[in-house]
C-alpha positions as YAML, in Angstrom:
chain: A
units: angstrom
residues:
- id: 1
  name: UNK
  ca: [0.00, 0.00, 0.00]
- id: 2
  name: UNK
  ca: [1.69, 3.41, -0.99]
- id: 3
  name: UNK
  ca: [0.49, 6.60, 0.26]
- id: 4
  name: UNK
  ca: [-0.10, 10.13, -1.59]
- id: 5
  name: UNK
  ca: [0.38, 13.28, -0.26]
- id: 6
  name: UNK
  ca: [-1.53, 15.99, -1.90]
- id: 7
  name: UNK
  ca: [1.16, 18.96, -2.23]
- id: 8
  name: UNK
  ca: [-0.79, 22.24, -3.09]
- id: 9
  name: UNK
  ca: [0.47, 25.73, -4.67]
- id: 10
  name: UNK
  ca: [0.72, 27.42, -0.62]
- id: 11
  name: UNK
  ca: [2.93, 24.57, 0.93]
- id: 12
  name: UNK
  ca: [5.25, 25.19, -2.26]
- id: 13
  name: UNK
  ca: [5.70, 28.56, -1.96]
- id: 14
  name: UNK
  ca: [5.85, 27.86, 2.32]
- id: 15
  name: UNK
  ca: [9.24, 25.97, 1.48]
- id: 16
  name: UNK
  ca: [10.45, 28.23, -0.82]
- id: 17
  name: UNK
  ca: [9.74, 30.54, 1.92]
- id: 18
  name: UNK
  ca: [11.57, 28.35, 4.27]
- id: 19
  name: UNK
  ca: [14.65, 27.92, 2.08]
- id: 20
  name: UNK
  ca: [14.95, 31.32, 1.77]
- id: 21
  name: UNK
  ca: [15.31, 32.21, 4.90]
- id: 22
  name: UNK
  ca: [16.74, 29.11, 7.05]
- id: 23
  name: UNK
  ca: [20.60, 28.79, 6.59]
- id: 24
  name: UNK
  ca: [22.20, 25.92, 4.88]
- id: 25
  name: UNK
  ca: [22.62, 23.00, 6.99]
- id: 26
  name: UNK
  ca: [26.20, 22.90, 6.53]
- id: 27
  name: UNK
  ca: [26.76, 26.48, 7.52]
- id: 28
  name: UNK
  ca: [24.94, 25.65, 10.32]
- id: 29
  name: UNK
  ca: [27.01, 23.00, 11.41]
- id: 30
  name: UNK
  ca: [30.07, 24.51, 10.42]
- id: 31
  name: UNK
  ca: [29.20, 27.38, 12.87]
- id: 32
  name: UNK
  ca: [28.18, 24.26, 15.98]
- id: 33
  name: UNK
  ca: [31.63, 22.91, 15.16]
- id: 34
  name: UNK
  ca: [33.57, 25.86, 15.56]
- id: 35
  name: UNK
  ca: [31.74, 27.12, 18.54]
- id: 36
  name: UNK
  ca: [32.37, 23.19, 20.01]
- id: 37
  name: UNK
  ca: [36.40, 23.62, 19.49]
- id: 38
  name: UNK
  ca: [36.01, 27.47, 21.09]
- id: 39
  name: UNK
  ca: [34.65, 25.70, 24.28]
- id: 40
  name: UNK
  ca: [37.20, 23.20, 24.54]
- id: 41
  name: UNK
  ca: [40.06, 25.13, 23.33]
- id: 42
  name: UNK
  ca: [42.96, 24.43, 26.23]
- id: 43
  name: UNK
  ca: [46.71, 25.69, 26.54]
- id: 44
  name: UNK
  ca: [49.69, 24.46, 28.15]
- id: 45
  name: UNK
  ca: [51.06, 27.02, 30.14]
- id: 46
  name: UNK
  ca: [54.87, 26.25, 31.23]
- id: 47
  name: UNK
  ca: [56.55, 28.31, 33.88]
- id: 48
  name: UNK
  ca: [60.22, 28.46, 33.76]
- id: 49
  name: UNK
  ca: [61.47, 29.64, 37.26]
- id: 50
  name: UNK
  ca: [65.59, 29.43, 38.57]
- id: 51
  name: UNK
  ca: [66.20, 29.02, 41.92]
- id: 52
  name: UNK
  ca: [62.58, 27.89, 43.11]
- id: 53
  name: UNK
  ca: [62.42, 24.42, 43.26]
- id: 54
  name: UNK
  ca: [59.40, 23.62, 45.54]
- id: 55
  name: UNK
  ca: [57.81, 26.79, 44.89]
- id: 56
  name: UNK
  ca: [53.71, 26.11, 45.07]
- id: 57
  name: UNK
  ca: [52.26, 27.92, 41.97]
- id: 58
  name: UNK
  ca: [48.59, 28.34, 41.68]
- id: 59
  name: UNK
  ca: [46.61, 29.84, 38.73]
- id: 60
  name: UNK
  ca: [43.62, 31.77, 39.22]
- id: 61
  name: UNK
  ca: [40.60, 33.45, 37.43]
- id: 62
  name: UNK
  ca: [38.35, 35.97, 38.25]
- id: 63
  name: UNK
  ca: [37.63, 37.54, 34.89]
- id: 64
  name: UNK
  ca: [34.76, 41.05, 35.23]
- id: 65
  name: UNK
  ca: [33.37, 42.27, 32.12]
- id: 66
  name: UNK
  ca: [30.19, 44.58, 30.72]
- id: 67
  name: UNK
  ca: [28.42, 41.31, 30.46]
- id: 68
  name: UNK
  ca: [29.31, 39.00, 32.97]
- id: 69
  name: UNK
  ca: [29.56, 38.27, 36.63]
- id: 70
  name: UNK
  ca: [32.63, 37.37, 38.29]
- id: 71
  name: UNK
  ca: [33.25, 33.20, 38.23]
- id: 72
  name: UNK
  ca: [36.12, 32.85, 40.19]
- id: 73
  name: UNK
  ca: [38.28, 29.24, 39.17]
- id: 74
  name: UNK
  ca: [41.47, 27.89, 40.24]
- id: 75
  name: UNK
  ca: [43.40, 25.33, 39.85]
- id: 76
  name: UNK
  ca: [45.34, 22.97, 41.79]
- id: 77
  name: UNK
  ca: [48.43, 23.94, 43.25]
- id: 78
  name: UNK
  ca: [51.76, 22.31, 41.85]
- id: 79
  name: UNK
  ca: [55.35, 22.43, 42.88]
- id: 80
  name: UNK
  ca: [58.56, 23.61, 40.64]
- id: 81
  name: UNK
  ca: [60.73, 20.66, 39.98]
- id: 82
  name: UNK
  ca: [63.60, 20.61, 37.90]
- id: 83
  name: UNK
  ca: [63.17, 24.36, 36.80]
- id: 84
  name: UNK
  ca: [59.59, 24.44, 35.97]
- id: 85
  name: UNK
  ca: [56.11, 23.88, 36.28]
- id: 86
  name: UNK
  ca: [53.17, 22.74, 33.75]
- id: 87
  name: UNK
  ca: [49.60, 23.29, 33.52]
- id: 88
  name: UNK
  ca: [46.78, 22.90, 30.87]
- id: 89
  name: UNK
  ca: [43.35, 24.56, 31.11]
- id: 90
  name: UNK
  ca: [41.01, 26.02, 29.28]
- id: 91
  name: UNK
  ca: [42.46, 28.69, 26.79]
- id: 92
  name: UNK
  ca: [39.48, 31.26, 28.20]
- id: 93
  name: UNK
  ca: [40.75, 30.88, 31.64]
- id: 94
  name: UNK
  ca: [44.10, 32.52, 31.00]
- id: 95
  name: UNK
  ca: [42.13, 35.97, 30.36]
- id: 96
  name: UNK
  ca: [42.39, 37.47, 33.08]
- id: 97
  name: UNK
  ca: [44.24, 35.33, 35.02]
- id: 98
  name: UNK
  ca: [46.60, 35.58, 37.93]
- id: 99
  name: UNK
  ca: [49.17, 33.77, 39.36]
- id: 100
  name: UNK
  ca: [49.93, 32.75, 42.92]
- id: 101
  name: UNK
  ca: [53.35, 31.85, 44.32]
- id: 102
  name: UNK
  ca: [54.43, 30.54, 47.76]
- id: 103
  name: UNK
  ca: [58.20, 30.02, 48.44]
- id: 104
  name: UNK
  ca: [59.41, 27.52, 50.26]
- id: 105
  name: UNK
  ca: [61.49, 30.46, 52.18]
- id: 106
  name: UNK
  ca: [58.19, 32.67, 53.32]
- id: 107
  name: UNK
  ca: [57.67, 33.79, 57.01]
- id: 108
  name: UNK
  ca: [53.92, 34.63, 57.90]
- id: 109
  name: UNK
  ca: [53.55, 37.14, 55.53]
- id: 110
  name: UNK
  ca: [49.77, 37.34, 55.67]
- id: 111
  name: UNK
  ca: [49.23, 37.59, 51.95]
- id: 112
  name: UNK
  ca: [49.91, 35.37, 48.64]
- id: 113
  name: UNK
  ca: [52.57, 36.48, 46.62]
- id: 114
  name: UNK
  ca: [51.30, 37.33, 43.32]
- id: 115
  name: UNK
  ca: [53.11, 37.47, 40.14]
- id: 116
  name: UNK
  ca: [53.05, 41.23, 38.47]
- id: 117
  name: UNK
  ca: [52.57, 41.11, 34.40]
- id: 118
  name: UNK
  ca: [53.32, 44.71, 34.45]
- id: 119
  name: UNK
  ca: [55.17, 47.55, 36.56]
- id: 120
  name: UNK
  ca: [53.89, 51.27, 36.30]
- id: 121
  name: UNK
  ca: [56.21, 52.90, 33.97]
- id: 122
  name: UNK
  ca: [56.90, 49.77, 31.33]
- id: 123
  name: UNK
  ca: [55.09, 48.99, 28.40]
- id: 124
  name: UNK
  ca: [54.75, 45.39, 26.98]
- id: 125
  name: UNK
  ca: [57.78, 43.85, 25.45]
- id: 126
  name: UNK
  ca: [60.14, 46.44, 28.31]
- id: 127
  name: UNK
  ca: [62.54, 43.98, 29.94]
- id: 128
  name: UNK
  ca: [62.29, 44.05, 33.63]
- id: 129
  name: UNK
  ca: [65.68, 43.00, 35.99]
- id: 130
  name: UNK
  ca: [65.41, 42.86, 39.73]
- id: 131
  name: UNK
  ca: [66.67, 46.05, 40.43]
- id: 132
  name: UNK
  ca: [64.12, 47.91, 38.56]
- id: 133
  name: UNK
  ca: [60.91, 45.69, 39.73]
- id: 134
  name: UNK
  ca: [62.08, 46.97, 43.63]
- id: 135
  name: UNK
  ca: [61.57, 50.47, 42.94]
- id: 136
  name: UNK
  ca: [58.57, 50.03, 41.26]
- id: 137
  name: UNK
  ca: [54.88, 51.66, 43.07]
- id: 138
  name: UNK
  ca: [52.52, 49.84, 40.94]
- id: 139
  name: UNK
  ca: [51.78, 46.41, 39.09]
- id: 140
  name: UNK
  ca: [48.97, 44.70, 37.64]
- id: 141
  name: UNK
  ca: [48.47, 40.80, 38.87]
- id: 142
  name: UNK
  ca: [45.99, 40.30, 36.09]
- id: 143
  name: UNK
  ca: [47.56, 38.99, 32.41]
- id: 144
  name: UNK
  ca: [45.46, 39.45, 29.53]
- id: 145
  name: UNK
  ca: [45.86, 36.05, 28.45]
- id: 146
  name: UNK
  ca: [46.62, 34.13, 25.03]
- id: 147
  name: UNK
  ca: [45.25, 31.89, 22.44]
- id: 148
  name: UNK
  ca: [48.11, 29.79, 21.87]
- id: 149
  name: UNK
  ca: [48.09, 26.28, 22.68]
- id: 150
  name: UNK
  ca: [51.06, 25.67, 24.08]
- id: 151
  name: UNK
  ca: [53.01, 29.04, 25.67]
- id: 152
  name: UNK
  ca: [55.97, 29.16, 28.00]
- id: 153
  name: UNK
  ca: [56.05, 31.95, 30.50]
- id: 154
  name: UNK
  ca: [59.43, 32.86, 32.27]
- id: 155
  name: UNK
  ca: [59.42, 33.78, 35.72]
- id: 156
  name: UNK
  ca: [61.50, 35.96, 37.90]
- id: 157
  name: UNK
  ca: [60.89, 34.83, 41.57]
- id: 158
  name: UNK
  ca: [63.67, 35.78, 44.44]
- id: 159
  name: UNK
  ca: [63.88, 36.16, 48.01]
- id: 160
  name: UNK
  ca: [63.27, 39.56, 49.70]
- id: 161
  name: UNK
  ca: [62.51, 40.98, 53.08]
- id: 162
  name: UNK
  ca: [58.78, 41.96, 53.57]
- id: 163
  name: UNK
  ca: [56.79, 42.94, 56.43]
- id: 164
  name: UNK
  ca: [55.01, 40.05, 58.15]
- id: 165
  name: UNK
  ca: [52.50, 39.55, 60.89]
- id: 166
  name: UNK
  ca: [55.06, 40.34, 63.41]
- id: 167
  name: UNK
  ca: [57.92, 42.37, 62.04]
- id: 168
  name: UNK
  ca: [60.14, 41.64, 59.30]
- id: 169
  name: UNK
  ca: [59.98, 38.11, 57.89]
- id: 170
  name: UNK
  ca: [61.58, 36.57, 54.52]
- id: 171
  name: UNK
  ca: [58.99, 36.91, 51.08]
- id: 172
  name: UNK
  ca: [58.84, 36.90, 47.72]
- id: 173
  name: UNK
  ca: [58.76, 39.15, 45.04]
- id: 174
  name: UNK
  ca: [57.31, 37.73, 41.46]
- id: 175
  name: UNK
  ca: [57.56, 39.43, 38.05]
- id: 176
  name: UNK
  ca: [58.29, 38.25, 34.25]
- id: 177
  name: UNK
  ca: [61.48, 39.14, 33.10]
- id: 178
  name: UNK
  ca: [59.52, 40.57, 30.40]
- id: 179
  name: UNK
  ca: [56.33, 42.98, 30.44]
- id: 180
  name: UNK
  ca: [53.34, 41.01, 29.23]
- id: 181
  name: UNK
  ca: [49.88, 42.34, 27.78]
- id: 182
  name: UNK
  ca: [48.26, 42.86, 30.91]
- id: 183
  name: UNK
  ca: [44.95, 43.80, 32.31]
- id: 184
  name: UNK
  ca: [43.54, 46.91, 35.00]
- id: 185
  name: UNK
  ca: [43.29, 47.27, 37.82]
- id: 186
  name: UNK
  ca: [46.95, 48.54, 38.62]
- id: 187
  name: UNK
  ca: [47.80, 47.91, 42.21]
- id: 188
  name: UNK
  ca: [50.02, 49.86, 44.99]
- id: 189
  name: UNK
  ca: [53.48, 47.50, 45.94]
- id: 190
  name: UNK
  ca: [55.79, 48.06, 48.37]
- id: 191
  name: UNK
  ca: [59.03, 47.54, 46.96]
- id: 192
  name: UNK
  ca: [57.82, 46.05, 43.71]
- id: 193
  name: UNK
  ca: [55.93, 43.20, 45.57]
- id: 194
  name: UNK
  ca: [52.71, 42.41, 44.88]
- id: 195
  name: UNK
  ca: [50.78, 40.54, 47.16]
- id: 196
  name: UNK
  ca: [46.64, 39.74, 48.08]
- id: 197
  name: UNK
  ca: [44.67, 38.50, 50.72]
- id: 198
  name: UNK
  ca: [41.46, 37.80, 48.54]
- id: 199
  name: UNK
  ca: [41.54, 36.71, 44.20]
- id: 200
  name: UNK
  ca: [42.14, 39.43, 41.83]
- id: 201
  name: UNK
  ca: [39.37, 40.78, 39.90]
- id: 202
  name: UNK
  ca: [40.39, 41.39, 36.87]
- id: 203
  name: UNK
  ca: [38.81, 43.59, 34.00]
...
C-alpha cells in the first residue's frame, strides 16, 4: 500500500519561503563545530622559574566584564621541579588570570605572593631585571591572556625581606622578566611586591 500526499500551490511557496530564509545545513554546522572547538580550546602554560624548586604555583581566574559576573576558578596547586612547572586549562581561563606563588622560604607574611605582568612605567615587550621591579609603586596581577596552545612563561621569583605579621619576615617578590599584555586594575606595591589577601578581579 503506498500513500499520496496531496502537495498544493501554498505549501510550495511555504518551502520556498523556508529555504529562503533558514541557513544551509552545513553552515549551520560549520558554525556548531567551531563554537564546540572554542569551548574546549585548552593551553599548556609552562613556567620556567631558577632558583625555586618547591615553589607552590597556583593559577587563578576571576575575569569582570560589561556582560558577565565574576566566576572565580582555580586550579590545583603544583610544585617547581627541575626548573619548571606545567599546567593545561582552558584557553578562556588565561584571560584574566593571575598567578599565585608561595616560596618555600616565606615567614607569615599574611598575603599570597602574586606574580606582576606589568610595573607602572613599562610597556609590553620592556625587559624588567630585579633592580628595577624593587623600585617600582605599581603592578597589575591580572595577564590578559593568550590563544596559543602551548606558551611558556618565564618567571622571575627571588627572596626579599617583607613585612610580616610580626615584624620583618623573609617573602617573595614575582615578576616576568619581560612585560606582558596585561589587564587593570593597577595595584600599589611596596618595593615592587605584589601581594593579596582575597583573588584578583580582573577587568
Amino acid at each position: 500500500m503506498s500513500l499520496r500526499t496531496a502537495i498544493t500551490p501554498g505549501a510550495v511557496a511555504g518551502t520556498a519561503l523556508l529555504a529562503l530564509v533558514a541557513p544551509p545545513a552545513t553552515a549551520a554546522t560549520a558554525d556548531r563545530a567551531a563554537d564546540a572547538r572554542a569551548a574546549v580550546a585548552r593551553t599548556t602554560l609552562t613556567f620556567t622559574v631558577d632558583d625555586c624548586d618547591g615553589c607552590e604555583i597556583q593559577l587563578v581566574n576571576a575575569l569582570r566584564t560589561q556582560h558577565t559576573d565574576v566566576k572565580v576558578w582555580s586550579s590545583k596547586r603544583k610544585k617547581v621541579r627541575g626548573g619548571e612547572v606545567r599546567f593545561t586549562i582552558a584557553t578562556s581561563k588565561t584571560w584574566g588570570m593571575s598567578v599565585n606563588v608561595r616560596a618555600p622560604w616565606e615567614g607569615q607574611t599574611g598575603y599570597v605572593t602574586n606574580v606582576a605582568w606589568r610595573y607602572n612605567g613599562m610597556l609590553q615587550g620592556d625587559p624588567v631585571t630585579l633592580e628595577q621591579a624593587v623600585t617600582r609603586k605599581k603592578a597589575s596581577a591580572c595577564w590578559e591572556g593568550v590563544r596559543r596552545r602551548n606558551v611558556t612563561v618565564p618567571l622571575v621569583v627571588e627572596q626579599v625581606e617583607v613585612d610580616g605579621v610580626a615584624g620583618r619576615v623573609p617573602g617573595s617578590i614575582a615578576f616576568v622578566p619581560e612585560t606582558q599584555l596585561w589587564l587593570k586594575p593597577m595595584r600599589e606595591v611596596v618595593d615592587g611586591v605584589l601581594g593579596s589577601q582575597d583573588v584578583n578581579i580582573c577587568h
